[in-house]
MDTraj code that builds the backbone (N, CA, C; nanometers):
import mdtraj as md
import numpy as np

residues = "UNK UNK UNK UNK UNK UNK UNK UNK UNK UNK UNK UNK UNK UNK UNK UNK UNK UNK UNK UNK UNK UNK UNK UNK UNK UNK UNK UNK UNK UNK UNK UNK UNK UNK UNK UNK UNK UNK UNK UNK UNK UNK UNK UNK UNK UNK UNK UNK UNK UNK UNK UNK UNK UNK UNK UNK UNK UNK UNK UNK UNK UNK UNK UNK UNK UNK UNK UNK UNK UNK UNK UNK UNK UNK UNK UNK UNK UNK UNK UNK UNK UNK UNK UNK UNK UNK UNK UNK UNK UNK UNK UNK UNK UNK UNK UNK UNK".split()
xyz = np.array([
    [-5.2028, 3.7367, 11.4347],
    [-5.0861, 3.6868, 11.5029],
    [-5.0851, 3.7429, 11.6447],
    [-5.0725, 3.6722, 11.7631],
    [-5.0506, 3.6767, 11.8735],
    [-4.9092, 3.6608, 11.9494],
    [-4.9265, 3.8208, 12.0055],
    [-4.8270, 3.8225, 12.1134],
    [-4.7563, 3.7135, 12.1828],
    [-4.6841, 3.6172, 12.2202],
    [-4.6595, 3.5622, 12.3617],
    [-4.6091, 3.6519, 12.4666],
    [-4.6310, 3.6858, 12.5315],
    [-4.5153, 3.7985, 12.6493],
    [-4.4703, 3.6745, 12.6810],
    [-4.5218, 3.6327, 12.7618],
    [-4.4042, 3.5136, 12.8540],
    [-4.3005, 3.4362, 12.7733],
    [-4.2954, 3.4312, 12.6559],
    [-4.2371, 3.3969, 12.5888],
    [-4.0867, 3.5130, 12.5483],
    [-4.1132, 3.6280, 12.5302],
    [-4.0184, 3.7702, 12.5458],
    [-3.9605, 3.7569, 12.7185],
    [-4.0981, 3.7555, 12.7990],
    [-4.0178, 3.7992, 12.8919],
    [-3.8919, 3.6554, 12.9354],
    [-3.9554, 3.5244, 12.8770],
    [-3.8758, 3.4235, 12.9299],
    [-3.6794, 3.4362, 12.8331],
    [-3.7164, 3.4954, 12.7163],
    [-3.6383, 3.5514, 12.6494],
    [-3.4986, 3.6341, 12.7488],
    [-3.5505, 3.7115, 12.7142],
    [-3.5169, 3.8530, 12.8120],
    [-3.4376, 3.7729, 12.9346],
    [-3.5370, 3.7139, 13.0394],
    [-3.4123, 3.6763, 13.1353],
    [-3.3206, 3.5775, 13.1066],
    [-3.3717, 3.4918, 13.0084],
    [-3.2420, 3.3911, 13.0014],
    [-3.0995, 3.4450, 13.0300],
    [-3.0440, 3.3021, 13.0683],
    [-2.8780, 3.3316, 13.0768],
    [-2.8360, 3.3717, 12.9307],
    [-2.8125, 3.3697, 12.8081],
    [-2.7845, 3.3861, 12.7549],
    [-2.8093, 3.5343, 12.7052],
    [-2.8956, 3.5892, 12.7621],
    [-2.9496, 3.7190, 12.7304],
    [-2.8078, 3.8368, 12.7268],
    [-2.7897, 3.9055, 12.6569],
    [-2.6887, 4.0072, 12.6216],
    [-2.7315, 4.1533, 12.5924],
    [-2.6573, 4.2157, 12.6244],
    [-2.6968, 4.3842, 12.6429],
    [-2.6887, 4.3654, 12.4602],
    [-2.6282, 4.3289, 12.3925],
    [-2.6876, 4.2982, 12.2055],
    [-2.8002, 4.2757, 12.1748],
    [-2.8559, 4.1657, 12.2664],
    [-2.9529, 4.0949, 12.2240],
    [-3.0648, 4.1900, 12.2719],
    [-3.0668, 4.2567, 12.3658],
    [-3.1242, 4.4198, 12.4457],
    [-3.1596, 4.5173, 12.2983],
    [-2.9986, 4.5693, 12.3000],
    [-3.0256, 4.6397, 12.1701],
    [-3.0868, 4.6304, 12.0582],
    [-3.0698, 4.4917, 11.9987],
    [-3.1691, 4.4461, 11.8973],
    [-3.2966, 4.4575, 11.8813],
    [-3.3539, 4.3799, 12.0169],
    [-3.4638, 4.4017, 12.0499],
    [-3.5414, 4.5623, 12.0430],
    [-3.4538, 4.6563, 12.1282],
    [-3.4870, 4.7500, 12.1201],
    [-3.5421, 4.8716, 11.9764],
    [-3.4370, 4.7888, 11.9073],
    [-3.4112, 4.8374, 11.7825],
    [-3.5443, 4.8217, 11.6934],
    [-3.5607, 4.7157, 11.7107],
    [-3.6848, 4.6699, 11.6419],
    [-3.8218, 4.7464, 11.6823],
    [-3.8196, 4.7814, 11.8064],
    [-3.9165, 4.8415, 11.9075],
    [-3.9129, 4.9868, 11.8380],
    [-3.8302, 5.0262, 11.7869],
    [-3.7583, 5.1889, 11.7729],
    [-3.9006, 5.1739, 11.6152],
    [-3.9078, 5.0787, 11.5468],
    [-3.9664, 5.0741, 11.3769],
    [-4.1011, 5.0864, 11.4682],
    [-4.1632, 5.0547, 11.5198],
    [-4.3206, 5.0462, 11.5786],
    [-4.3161, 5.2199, 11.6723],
    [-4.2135, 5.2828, 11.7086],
    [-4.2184, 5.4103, 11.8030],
    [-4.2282, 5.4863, 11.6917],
    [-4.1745, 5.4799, 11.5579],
    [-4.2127, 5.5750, 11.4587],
    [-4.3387, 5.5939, 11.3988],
    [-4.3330, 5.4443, 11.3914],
    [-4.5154, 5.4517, 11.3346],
    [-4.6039, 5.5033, 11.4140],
    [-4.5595, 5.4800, 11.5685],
    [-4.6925, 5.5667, 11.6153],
    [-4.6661, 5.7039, 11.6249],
    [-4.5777, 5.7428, 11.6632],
    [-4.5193, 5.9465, 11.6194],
    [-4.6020, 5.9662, 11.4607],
    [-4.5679, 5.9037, 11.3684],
    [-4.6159, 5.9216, 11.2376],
    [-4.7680, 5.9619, 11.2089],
    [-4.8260, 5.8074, 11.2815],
    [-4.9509, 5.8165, 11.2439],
    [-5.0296, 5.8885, 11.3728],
    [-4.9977, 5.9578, 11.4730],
    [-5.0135, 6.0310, 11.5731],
    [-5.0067, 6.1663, 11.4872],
    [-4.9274, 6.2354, 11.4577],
    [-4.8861, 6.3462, 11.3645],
    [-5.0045, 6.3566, 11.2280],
    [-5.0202, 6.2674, 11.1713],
    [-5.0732, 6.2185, 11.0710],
    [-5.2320, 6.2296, 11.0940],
    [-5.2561, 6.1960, 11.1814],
    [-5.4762, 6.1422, 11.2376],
    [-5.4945, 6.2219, 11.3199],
    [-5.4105, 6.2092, 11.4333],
    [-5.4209, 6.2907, 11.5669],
    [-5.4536, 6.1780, 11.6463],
    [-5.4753, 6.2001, 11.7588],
    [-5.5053, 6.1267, 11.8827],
    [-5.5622, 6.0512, 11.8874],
    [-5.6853, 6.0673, 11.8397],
    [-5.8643, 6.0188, 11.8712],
    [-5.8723, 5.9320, 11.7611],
    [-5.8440, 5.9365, 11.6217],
    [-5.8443, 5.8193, 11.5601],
    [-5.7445, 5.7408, 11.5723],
    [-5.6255, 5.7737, 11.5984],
    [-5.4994, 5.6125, 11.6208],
    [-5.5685, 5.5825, 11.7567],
    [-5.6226, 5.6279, 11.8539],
    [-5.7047, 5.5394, 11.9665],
    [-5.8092, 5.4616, 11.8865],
    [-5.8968, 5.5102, 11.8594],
    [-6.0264, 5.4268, 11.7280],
    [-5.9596, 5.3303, 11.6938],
    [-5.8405, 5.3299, 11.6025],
    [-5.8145, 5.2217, 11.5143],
    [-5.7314, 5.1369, 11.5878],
    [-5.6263, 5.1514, 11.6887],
    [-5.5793, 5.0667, 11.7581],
    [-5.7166, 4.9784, 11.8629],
    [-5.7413, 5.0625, 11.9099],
    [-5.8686, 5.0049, 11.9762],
    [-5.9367, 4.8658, 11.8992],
    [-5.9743, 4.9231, 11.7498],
    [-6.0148, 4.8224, 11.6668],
    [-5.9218, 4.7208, 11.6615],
    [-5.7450, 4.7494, 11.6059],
    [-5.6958, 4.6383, 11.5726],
    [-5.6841, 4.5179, 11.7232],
    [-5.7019, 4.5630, 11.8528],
    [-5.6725, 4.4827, 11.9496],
    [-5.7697, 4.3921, 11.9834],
    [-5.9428, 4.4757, 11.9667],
    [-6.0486, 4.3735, 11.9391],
    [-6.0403, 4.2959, 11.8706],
    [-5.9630, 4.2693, 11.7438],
    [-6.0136, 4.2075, 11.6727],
    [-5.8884, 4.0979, 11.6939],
    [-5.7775, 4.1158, 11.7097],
    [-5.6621, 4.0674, 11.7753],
    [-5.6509, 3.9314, 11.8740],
    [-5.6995, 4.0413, 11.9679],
    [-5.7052, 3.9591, 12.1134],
    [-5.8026, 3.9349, 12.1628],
    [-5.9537, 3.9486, 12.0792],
    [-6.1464, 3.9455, 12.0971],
    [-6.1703, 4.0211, 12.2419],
    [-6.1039, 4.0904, 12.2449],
    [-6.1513, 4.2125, 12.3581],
    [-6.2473, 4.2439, 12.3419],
    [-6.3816, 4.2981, 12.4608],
    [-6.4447, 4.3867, 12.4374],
    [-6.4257, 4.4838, 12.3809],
    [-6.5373, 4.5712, 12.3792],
    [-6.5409, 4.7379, 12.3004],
    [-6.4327, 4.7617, 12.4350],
    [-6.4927, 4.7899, 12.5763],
    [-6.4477, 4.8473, 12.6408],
    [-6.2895, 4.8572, 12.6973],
    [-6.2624, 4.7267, 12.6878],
    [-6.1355, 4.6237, 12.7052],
    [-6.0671, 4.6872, 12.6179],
    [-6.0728, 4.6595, 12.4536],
    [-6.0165, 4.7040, 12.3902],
    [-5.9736, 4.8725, 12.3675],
    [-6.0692, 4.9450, 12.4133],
    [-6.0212, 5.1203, 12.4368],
    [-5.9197, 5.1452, 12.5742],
    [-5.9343, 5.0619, 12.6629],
    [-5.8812, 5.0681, 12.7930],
    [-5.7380, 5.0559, 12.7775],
    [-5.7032, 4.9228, 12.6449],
    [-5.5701, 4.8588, 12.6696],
    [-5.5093, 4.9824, 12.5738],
    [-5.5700, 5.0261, 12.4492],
    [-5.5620, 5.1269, 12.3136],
    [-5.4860, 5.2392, 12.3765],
    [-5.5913, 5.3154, 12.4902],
    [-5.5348, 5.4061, 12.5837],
    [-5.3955, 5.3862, 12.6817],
    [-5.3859, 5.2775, 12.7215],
    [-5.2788, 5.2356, 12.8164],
    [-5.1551, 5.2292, 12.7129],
    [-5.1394, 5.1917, 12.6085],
    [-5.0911, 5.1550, 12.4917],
    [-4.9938, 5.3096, 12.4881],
    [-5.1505, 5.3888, 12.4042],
    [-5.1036, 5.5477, 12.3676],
    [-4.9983, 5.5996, 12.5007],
    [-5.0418, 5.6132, 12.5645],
    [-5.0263, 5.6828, 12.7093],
    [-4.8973, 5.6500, 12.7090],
    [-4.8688, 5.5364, 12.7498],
    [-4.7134, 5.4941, 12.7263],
    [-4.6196, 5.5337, 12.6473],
    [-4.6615, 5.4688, 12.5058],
    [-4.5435, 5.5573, 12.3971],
    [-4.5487, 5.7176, 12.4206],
    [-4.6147, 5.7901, 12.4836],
    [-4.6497, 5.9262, 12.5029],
    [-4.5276, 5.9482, 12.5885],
    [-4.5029, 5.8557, 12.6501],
    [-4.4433, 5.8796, 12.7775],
    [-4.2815, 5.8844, 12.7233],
    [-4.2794, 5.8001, 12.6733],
    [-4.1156, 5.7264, 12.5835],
    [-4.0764, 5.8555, 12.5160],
    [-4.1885, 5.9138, 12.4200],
    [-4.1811, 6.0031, 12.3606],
    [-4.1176, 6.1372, 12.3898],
    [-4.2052, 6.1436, 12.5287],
    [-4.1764, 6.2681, 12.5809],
    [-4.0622, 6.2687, 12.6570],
    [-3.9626, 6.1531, 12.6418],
    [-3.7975, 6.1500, 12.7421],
    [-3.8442, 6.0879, 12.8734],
    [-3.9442, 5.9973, 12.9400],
    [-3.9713, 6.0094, 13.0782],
    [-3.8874, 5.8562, 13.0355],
    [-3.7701, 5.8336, 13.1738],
    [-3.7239, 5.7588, 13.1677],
    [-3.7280, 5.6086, 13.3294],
    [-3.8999, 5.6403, 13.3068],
    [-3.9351, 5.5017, 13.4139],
    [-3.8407, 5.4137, 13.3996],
    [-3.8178, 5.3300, 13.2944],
    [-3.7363, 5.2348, 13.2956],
    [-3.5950, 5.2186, 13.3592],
    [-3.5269, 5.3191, 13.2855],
    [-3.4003, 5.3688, 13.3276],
    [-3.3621, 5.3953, 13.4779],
    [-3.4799, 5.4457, 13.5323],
    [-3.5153, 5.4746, 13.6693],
    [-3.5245, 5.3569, 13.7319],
    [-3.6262, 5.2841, 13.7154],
    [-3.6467, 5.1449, 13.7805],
    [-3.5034, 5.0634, 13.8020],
    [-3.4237, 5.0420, 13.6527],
    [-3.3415, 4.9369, 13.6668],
    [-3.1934, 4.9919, 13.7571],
    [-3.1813, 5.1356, 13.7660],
    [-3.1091, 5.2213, 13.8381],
    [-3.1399, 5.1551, 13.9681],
    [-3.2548, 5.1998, 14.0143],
    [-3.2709, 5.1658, 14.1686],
    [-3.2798, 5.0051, 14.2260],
    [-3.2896, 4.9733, 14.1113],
    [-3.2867, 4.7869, 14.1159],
    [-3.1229, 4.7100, 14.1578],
    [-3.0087, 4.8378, 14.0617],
    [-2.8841, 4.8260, 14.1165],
    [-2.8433, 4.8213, 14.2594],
    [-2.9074, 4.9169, 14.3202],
    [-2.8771, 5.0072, 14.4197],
    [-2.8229, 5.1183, 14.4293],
])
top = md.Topology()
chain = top.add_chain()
for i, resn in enumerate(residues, 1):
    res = top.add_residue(resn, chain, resSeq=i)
    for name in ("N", "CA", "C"):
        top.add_atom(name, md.element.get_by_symbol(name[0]), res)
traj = md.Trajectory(xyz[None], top)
């Protein structure tokens, strides 16, 4: 099963879009942030890179290389969420003014 982004992101801006419909979303996002804390805790580092790596090749027919690049960009991120860094929060702050 394949992603659409443009399809989320066309989501997301609609007019109809609601700080609910935010939360929900988010919410759902919150069941996939455990699994990777879990299975991070669980393997360690180097194999949830391995196996994500694998599931995205096989996913999205990435290269080997493609597929470790996006695996890493992936990790790195939730690392980030994890650790309280609040890019987002930041961004849409300064987007206010």
């Amino acid at each position: 099963m394949s992603t659409n982004f443009q399809a989320i992101i066309d989501n997301i801006i609609s007019f109809d879009f609601s700080s609910i419909n935010a939360r929900k979303i988010a919410l759902s996002g919150h069941h996939e942030l455990y699994h990777f804390q879990m299975a991070l805790k669980e393997f360690g580092e180097e194999a949830l890179l391995q196996e994500v790596a694998k599931i995205l090749k096989n996913r999205y027919r990435y290269t080997h290389s493609d597929a470790y690049n996006e695996a890493a960009i992936r990790i790195r991120a939730l690392l980030e969420i994890c650790g309280g860094d609040k890019t987002f929060r930041t961004a849409r702050d300064n987007l206010r003014g």
